[in-house]
Backbone as JSON, one array per atom type, in Angstrom:
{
  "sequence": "XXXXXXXXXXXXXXXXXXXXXXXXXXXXXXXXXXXXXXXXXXXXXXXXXXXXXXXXXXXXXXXXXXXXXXXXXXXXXXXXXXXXXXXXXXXXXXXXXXXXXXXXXXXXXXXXXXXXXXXXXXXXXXX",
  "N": [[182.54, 53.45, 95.49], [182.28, 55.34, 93.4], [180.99, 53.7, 91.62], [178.99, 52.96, 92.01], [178.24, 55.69, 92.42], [178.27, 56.35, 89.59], [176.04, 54.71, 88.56], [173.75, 55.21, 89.96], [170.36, 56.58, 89.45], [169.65, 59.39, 89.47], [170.64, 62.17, 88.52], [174.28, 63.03, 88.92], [176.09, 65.83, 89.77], [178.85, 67.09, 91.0], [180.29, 69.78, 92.83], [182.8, 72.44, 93.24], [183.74, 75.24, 95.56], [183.24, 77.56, 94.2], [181.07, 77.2, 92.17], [182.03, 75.65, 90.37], [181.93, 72.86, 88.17], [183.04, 69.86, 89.08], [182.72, 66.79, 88.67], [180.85, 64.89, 86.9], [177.84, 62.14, 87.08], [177.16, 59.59, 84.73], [173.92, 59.28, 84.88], [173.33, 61.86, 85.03], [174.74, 63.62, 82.21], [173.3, 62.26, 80.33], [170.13, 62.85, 80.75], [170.89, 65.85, 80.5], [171.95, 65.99, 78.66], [174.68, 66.88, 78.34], [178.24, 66.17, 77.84], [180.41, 65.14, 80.06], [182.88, 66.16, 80.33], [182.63, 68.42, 78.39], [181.49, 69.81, 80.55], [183.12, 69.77, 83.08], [184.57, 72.48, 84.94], [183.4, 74.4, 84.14], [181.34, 77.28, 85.12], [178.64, 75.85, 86.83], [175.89, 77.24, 87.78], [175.76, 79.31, 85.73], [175.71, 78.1, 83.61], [174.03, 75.84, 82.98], [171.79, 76.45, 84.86], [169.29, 78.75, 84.16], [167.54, 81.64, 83.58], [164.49, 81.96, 81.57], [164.84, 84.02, 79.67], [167.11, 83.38, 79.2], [169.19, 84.4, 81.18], [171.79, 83.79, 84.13], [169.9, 82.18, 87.04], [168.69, 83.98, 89.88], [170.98, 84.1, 92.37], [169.9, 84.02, 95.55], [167.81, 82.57, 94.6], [169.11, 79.97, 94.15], [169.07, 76.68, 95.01], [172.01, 75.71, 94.82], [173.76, 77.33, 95.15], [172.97, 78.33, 97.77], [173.36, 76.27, 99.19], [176.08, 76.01, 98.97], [177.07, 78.49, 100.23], [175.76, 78.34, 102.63], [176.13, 75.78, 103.68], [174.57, 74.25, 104.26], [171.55, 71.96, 103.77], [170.22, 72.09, 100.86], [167.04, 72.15, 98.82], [164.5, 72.06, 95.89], [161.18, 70.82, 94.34], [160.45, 71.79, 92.28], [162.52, 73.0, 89.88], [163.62, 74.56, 87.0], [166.69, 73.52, 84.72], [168.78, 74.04, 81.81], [168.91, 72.15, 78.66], [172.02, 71.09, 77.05], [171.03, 71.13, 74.14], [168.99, 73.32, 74.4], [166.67, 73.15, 75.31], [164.15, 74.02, 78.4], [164.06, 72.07, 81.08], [162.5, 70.58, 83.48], [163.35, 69.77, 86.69], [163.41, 67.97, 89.86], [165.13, 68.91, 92.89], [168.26, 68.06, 94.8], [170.73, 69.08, 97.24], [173.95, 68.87, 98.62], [175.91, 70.01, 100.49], [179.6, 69.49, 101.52], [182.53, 69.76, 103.34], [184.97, 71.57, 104.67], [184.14, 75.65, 105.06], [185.96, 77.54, 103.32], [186.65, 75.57, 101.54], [184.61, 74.78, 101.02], [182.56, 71.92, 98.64], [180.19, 70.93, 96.75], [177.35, 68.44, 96.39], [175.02, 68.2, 93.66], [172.64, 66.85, 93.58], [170.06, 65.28, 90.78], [166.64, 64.81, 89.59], [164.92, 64.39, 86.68], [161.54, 65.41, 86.82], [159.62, 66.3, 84.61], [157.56, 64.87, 83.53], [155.61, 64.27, 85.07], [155.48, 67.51, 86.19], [153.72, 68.33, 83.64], [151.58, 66.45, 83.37], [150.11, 67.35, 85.78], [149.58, 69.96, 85.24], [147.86, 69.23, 82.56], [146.08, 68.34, 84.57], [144.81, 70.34, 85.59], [143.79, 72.21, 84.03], [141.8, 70.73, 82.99], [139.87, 70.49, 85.44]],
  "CA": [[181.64, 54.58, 95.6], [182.11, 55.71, 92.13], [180.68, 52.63, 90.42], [177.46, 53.32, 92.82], [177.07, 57.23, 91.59], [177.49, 55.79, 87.91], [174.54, 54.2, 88.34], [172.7, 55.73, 90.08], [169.1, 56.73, 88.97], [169.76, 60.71, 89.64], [172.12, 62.5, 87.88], [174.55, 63.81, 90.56], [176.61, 66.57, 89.84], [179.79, 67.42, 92.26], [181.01, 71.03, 92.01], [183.38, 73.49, 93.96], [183.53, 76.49, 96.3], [182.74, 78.76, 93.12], [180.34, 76.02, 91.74], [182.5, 74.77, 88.74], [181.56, 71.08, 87.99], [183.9, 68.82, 89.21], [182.7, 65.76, 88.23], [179.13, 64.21, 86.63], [177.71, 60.68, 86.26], [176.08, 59.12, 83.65], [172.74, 59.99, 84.33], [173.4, 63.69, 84.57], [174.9, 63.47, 81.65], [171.83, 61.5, 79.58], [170.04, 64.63, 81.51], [171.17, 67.29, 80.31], [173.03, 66.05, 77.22], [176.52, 67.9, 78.19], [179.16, 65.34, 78.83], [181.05, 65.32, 81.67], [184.39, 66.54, 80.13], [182.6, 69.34, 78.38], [181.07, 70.91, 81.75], [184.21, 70.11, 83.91], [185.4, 73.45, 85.1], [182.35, 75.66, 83.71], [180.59, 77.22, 86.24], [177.29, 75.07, 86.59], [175.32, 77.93, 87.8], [175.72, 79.96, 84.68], [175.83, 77.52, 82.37], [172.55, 75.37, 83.09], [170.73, 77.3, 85.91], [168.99, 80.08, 83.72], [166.12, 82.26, 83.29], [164.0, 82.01, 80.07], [165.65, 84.96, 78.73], [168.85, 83.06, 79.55], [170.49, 84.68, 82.3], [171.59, 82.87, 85.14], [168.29, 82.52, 88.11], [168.83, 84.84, 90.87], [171.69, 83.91, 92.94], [169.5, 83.94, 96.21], [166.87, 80.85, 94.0], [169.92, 78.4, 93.72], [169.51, 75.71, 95.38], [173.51, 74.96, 94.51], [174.84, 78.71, 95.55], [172.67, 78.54, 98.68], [174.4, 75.56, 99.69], [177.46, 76.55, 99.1], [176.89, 79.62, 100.88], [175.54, 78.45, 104.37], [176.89, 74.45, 104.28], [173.12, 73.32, 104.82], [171.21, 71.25, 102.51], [169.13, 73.13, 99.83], [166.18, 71.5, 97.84], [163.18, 72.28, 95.66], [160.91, 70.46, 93.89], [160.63, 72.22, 90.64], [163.47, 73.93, 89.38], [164.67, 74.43, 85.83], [167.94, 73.38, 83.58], [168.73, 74.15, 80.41], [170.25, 71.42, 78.56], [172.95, 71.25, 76.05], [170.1, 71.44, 72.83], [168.57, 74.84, 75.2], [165.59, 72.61, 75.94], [164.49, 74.25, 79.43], [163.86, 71.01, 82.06], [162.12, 70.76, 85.05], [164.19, 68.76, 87.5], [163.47, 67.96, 91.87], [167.13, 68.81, 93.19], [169.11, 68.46, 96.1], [171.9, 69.93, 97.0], [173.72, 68.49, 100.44], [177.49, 70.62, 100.47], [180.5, 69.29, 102.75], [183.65, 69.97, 103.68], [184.66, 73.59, 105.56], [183.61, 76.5, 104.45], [186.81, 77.88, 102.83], [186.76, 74.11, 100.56], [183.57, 73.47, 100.99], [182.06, 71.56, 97.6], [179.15, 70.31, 96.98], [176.9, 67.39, 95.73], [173.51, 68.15, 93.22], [171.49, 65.13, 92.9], [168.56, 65.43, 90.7], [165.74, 64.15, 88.84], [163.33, 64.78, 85.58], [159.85, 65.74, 87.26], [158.62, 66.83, 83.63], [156.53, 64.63, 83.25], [155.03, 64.5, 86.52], [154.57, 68.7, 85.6], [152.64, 68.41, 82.72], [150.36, 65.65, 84.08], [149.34, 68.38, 87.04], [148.96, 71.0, 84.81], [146.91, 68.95, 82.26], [144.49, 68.15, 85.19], [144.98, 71.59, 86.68], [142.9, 72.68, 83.04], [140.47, 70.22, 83.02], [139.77, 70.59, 86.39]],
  "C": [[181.36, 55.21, 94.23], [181.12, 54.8, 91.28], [179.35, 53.28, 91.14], [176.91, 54.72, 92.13], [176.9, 57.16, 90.46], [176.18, 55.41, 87.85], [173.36, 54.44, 88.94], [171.95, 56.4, 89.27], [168.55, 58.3, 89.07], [170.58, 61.39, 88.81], [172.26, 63.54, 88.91], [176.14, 64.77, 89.64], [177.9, 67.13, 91.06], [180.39, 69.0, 91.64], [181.79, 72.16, 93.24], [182.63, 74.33, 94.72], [182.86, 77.6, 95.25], [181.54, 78.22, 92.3], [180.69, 75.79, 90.27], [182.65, 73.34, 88.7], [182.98, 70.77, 88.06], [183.51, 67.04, 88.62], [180.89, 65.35, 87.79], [178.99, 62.83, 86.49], [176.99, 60.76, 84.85], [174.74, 59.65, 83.16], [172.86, 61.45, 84.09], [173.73, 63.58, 83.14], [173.6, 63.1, 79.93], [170.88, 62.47, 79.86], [169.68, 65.3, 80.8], [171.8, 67.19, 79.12], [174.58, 66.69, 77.14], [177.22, 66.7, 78.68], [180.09, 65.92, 79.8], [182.28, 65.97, 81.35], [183.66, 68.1, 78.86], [181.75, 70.6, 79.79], [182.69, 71.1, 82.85], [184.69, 71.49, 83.69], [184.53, 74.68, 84.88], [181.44, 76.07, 85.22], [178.67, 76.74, 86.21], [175.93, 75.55, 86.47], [175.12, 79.19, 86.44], [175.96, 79.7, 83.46], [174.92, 76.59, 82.34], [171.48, 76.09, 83.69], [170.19, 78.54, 85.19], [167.74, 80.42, 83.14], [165.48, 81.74, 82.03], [164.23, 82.73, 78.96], [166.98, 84.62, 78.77], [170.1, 83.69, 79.88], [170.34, 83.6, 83.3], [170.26, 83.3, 86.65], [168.96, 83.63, 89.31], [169.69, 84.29, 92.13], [170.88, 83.0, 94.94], [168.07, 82.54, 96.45], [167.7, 79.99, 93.75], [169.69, 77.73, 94.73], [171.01, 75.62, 96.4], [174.21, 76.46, 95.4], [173.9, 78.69, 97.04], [173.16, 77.33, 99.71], [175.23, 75.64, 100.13], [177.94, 77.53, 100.1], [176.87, 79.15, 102.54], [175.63, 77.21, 104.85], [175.5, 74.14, 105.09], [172.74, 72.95, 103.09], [170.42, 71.84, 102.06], [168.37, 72.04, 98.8], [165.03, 72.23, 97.31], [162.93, 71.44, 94.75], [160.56, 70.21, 92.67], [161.61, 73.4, 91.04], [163.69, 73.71, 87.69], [166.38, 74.48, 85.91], [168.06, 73.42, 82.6], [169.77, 73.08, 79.92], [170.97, 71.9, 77.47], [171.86, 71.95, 74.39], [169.19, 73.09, 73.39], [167.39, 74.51, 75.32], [165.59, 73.05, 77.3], [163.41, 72.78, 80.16], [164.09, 71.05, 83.4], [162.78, 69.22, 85.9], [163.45, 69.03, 89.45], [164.95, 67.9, 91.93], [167.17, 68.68, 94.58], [169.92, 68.38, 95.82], [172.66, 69.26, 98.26], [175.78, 68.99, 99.94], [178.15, 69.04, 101.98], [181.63, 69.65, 102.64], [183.62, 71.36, 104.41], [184.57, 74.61, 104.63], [184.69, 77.31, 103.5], [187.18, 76.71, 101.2], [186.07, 73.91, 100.25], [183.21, 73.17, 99.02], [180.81, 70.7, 98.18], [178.27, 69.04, 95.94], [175.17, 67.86, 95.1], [173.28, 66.73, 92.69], [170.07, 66.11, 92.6], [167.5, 65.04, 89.7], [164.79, 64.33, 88.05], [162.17, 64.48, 86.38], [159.04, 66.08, 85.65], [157.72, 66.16, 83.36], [155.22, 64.53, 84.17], [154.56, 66.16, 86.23], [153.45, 68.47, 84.95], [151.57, 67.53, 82.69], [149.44, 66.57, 84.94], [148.79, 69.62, 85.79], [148.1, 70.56, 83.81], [145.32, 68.64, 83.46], [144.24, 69.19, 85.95], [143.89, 72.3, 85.38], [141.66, 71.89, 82.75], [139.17, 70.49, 84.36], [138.52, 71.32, 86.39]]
}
């Protein structure tokens, strides 16, 4: 199962009840530029997830904390991440928690849309 989320074509993120990264693949990693042994343990939400003035997004716009929260699956199609260099990147996420609610952790899978953005919004000005 591990060799499979290595390679997968998402970068998938696993992270706690509090949402401190437990584990990243590869692609996340390539991503976001943070390796996996400097996010372990940071909380994910306040250390990628953040405004443009760089606070973290509004607790109630995560995705990852709305997961966590009500142990259903949370997605949107554009979201920002900030990576390691403070480049902000538009990612499609999901989020799909398990375990009980006292344990639960959860799984972000998700994928560079930027270029897919700036395609729409170039033909959103020509238009």
């Amino acid at each position: 199962m591990s060799m499979i989320a290595q390679e997968a074509g998402h970068g998938m993120i696993m992270v706690d009840r509090q949402c401190h990264v437990l584990w990243m693949n590869r692609e996340a990693e390539r991503l976001l530029g943070w390796s996996e042994a400097e996010l372990v343990g940071k909380n994910l939400h306040e250390t990628i997830h953040l405004t443009p003035e760089g606070q973290p997004v509004h607790a109630g716009l995560c995705p990852t904390l709305n997961a966590l929260e009500t142990g259903e699956r949370h997605g949107t199609d554009r979201d920002s991440m900030v990576g390691r260099n403070g480049q902000r990147l538009v990612f499609s996420t999901r989020v799909t928690p398990f375990g009980p609610a006292e344990n639960r952790k959860a799984v972000v899978a998700f994928a560079d849309v930027s270029t897919h953005v700036a395609l729409q919004q170039e033909l959103a000005v020509q238009a």
